[in-house]
C-alpha positions, 0 to 999 in steps of 0.5 A: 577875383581869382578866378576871373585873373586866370588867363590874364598877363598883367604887364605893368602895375601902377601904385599911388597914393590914392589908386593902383592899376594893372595893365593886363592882356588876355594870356595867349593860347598855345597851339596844343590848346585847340585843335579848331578855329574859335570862330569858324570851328575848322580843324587845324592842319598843315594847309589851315594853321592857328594864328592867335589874336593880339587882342583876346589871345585865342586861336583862330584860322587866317580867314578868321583873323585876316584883320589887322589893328593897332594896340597901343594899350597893350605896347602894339604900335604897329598894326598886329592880327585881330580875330573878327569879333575883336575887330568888330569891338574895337572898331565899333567902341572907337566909332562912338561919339566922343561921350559915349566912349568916356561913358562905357570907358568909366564903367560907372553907368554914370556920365 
């Protein structure tokens, strides 16, 4: 479990007396951390620079992360830079129907 914690920020935590849970986001990636687009895989320069997705934290071109979402759950309430993959996630999970988003939302295969 260590390991899979890795390049994760965990921003709050909750305890209970039956549950705790932790609030996490994805670690954002520093620009000496990549030297191209995660998606498109062009090199970074001066007319290309990284711009990091609010959502998954990795580095990637303008055209790459032209997107733009709001994150409530990790304190975003206004729209913030999202990469295409992220956005193609978020956008299809919030278009399922009401049961099928608490279903994957659960995480117990169960309804």
């Amino acid at each position: 479990m260590i390991e899979s914690m890795q390049n994760v920020v965990v921003q709050q935590v909750c305890v209970g007396t039956s549950f705790s849970a932790a609030l996490c986001s994805h670690r954002m990636m520093l620009e000496r951390e990549s030297d191209h687009c995660l998606l498109c895989k062009q090199e970074f320069k001066l007319s290309r620079r990284p711009k990091n997705c609010r959502n998954c934290g990795g580095l990637f071109c303008s055209s790459c992360s032209s997107n733009k979402l709001t994150l409530l759950r990790f304190g975003y309430t206004k729209p913030v830079r999202v990469c295409h993959i992220c956005h193609r996630q978020i956008v299809h999970f919030e278009h399922r129907p009401p049961s099928a988003n608490s279903h994957h939302a659960n995480g117990t295969g169960t309804a």
